[in-house]
N, C-alpha and C positions, 0 to 999 in steps of 0.2 A: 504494500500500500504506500503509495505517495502523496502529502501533503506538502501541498506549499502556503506561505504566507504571504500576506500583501498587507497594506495597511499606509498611509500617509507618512511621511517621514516625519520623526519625531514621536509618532503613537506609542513608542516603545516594543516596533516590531521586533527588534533583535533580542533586547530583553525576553520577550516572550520565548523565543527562536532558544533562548539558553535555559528558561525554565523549564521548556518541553523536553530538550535534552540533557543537559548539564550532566554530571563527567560519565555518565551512561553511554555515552556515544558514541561513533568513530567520527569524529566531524574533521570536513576538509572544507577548504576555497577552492574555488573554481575560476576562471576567467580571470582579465587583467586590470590592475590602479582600484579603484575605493568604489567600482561600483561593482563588485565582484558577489557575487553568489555564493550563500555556505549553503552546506548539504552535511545532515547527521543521520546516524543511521542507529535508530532505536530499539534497541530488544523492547517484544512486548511482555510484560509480567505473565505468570501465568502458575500458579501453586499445582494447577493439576499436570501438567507437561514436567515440573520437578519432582513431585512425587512420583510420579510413573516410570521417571527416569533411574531415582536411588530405591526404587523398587525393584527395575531390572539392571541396576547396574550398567549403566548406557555409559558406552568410553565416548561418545562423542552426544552435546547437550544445542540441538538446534530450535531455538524459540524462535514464533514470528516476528518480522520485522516492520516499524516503520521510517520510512524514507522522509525527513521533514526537509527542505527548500528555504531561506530563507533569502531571497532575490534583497534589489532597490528597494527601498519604497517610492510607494506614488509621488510627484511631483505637485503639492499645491498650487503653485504659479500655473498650472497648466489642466488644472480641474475644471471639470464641462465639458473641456474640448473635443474630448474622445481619445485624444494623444496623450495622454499623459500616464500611462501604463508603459508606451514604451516597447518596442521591439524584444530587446533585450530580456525583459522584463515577459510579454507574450511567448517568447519562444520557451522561457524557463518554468512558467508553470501550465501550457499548453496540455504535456500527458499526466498533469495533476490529478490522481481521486477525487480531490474533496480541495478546497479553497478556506483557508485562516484567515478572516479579517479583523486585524486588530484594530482597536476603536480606542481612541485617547481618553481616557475621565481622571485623566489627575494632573492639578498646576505642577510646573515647578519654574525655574529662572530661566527657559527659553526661549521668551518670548512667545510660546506659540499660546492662542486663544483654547479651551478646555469646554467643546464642540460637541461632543457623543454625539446628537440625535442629528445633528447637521453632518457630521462628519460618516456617521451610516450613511445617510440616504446618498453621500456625494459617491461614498464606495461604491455601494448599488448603481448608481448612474454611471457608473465609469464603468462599470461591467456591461451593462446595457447597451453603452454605445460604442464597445468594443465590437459584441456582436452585431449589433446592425450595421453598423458599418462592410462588417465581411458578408452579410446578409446580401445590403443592397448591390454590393460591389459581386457577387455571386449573379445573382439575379440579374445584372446589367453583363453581365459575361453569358447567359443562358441564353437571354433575349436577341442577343447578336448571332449566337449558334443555329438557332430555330430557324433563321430565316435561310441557313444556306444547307439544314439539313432538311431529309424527309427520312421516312419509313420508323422502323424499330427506333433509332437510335432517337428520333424528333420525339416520338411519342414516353420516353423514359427521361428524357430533358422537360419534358411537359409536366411530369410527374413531378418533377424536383422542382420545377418552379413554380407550382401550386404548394408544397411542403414548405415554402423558400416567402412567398406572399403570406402564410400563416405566420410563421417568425416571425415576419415583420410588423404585422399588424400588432404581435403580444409586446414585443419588446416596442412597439412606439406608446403603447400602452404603459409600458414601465414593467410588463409582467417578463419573471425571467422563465427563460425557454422549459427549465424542468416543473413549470405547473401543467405544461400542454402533454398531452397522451399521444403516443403517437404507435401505431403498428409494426408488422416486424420486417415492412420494407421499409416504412417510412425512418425505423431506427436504425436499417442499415445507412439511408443517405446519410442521415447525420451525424456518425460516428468520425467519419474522416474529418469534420472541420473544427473538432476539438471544442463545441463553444463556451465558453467561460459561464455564462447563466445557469450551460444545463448540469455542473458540477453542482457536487453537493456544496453548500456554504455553512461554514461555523463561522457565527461572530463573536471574538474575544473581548469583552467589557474589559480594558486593561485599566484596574481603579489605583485610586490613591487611597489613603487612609482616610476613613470616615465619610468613606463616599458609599451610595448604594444603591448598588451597579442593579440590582432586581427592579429598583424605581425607576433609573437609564434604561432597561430593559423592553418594560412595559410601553415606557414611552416611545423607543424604536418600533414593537411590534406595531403602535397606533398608528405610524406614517404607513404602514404597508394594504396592499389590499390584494382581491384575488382570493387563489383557495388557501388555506391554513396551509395543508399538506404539503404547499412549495413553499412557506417561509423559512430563514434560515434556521441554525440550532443555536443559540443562546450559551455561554457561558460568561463567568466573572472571575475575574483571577485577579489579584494585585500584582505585576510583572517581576516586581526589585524584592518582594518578600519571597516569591516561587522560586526566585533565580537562588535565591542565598540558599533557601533547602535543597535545593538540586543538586548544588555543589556541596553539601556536609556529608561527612563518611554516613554510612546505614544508621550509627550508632545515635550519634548528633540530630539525626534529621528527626529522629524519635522523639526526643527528649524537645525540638524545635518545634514540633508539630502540637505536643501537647500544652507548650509555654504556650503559642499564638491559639489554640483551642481549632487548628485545623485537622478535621476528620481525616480528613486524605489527600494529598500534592496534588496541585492544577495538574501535574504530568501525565498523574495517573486516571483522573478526570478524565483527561481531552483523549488517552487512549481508549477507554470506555466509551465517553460520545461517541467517538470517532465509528469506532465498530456497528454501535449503533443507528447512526445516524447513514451508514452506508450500507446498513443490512448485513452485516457481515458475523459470522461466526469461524470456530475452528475444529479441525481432525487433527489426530494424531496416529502417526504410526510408532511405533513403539519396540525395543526390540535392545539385547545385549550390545550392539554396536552402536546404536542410532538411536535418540526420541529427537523427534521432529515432530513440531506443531506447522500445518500447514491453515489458509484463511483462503477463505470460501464465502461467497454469498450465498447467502439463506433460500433453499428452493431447490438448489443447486441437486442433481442424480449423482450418483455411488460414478456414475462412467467419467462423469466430468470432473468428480472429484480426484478421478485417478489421473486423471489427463493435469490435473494441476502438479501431482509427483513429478510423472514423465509423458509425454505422449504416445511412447512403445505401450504404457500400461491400457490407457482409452484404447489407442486402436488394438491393442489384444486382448481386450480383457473378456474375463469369462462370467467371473463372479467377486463378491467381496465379501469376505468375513466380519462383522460387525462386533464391536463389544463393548457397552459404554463407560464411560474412564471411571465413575465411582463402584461399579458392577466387577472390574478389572483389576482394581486397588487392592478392595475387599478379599476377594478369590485368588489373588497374588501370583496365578500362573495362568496361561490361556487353556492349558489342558484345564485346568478346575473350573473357570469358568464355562469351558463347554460341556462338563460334568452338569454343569448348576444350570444348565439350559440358558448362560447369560451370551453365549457367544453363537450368533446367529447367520446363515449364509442368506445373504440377498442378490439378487441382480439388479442391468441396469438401471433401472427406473426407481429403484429405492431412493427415496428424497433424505438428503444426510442431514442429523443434527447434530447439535454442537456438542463436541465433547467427545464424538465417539472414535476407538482404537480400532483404525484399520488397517487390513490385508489384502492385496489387489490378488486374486489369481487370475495370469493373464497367457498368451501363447501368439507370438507373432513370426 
C-alpha cells in the first residue's frame, strides 16, 4: 500500500510524514536541491502474524508494509489556479492508494494565517481542478479523433467521451470522481488516468494545543455536499507531540503515552484508518521458514489471493487450505487443527477473511 501526503506548505506536512514513521522506517530522498521527495517504508503492526510466527519458529519474520511519500507541499501563491500541485508533485503521488491531507490548526511564528476550514476546501479545489483539467484536455483530444475515425475504434472513443462528459459535469460540481459508480468497463477506462479525486482521501486535523480539531472537523464536513459515502476520512493528531513518540525507544513511548493520557500513537491510528478506509484486510501464510502477512481487499476469492503471493500460484492453482489465525494459535500445529475440523479445503471462489492461515495447492 502506498500513501502519499500533500498539504500547503507550512501545515506541518513533514512533521506529520515523521510521526507516521519515525525510526520504524527505512526512509530515503529521492530526486535533486530542497524540493526532493522522502519515501519511508512502514512495517504494519500486527500481534497475530508475531504470535504465529514464535509459535512456529519462522527464521524469516515478513509483516505488511506501508509505503508513505512525502512530496513538496502545495504552493499558496499559486492556489485556485489549478497549477499549483505541480508536475513534480503529480507525477509523485499519481500511483498513490489513498491521498494524506494535512490541514494546519495551530499558530506559531511563521507568519502563516491558522485557516482549517479555508484551507480544506482550497485542498479539495486543487484536486478538482487537477482533474478537470486532464478531463477536458482528454475530451478535447477524443473530439479531434472522432472526426477522422469510423467503425469499432469511433464507436469505443464514443464511449469514453460520454464517461469523460460525466467527470466533468461532477467535478465542475465540486463533486470528487469517487462519489460517481461506474461499471466494469466504465472502470477499466478510468484506471489509466490515475485521477486524484477518485483516490481515497484522509484528512489530517494537524492541531496545536488546546485546539479541537472534532469542532474543525464538523465544521469541514459542513462545506461538503453530495453523498456521505465519498467524503473524506477525518483524523486529528497534534504533528510535534506524534513526532517526539515516534522517535522514543518502545520503552519511553509507554510511559509518554500515558503522561499525555494518549490511548494509542497517531501512527498506529492512521494505519488502522488507512486499512479501513480502503477496504483492506490481511492473510497469512505461515510456516518454519517464512510468516508472511500478505493485504488484500475485502471480497477478494482464495485464487486472487494466491495471485497476490505469486502468479504461478492463480494461474495453477487447484485449491486452498484454510485455517483461521486464533483456531491455528490454539491447536498449535496444522495436523491438530485438521484433527479439530478447524483447517478447511476450499476453492476458487471462496471469499477470504481477514486473518486466515493459508496454503495454495497449485500445479503449472
Amino acid at each position: 500500500m502506498q500513501i502519499a501526503l500533500i498539504g500547503f506548505s507550512k501545515s506541518g506536512k513533514t512533521t506529520v510524514f515523521n510521526a507516521l514513521t519515525g525510526a520504524n522506517a527505512e526512509v530515503s530522498a529521492f530526486a535533486a536541491g530542497k524540493d526532493k521527495t522522502h519515501r519511508a517504508v512502514v512495517e504494519v503492526p500486527d500481534d497475530r502474524l508475531k504470535k504465529l510466527s514464535d509459535l512456529f519458529e519462522s527464521k524469516k519474520y515478513c509483516p505488511a508494509t506501508i509505503d508513505y511519500l512525502d512530496p513538496i507541499g502545495i504552493r499558496r501563491d499559486q492556489a485556485g489556479t489549478g497549477e499549483s500541485l505541480g508536475l513534480d508533485m503529480l507525477n509523485t503521488i499519481a500511483n498513490a492508494d489513498a491521498l494524506v491531507a494535512v490541514i494546519r490548526a495551530f499558530q506559531d511564528d511563521s507568519g502563516v494565517d491558522c485557516a482549517p476550514v479555508a484551507d480544506f476546501e482550497a485542498v479539495h479545489l486543487e484536486l478538482v481542478l487537477s482533474d478537470l483539467a486532464k478531463v477536458e484536455n482528454r475530451l478535447e483530444r477524443l473530439k479531434s479523433q472522432m472526426q477522422r475515425i469510423a467503425g469499432k475504434d469511433r464507436a469505443k472513443m464514443e464511449v469514453e467521451a460520454v464517461v469523460m462528459e460525466r467527470l466533468k459535469g461532477a467535478l465542475e460540481s465540486s463533486q470528487p470522481i469517487r462519489s460517481l459508480e461506474f461499471d466494469v468497463e466504465e472502470d477499466r477506462i478510468l484506471k489509466s488516468f490515475q485521477f486524484l479525486t477518485s483516490k481515497q482521501l484522509i484528512i489530517v486535523v494537524n492541531t496545536g494545543e488546546g485546539v479541537d480539531g472534532e469542532e474543525l472537523i464538523s465544521k469541514m464536513k459542513a462545506t461538503l455536499s453530495g453523498d456521505e459515502k465519498a467524503y473524506p476520512v477525518f483524523l486529528t493528531l497534534c504533528g510535534n507531540t506524534e513526532m517526539e513518540i515516534a522517535q522514543l525507544a518502545p520503552e519511553e513511548r509507554v510511559m509518554f503515552l500515558e503522561e499525555y493520557g494518549i490511548t494509542e500513537p497517531g501512527a498506529a491510528r492512521m494505519i488502522r484508518l488507512s486499512y479501513a478506509a480502503l477496504g483492506l484486510i490481511s492473510f497469512f501464510t505461515i510456516g518454519p521458514q517464512e510468516a508472511h502477512a500478505w493485504t488484500i481487499r475485502k471480497g477478494i476469492s482464495a485464487v486472487e489471493a494466491a495471485g497476490t503471493i505469486h502468479s504461478d500460484l492463480q494461474r495453477g492453482f487447484i485449491r486452498a487450505q484454510i485455517t483461521p489465525w486464533d483456531l491455528l494459535l490454539k491447536d498449535k500445529t496444522f495436523a491438530e487443527a485438521k484433527k479439530q475440523a478447524h483447517l478447511r479445503v476450499e476453492g476458487k471462489e471462496y471469499v477470504m477473511t481477514d486473518g486466515d492461515v493459508v496454503e495454495v495447492m497449485f500445479s503449472v
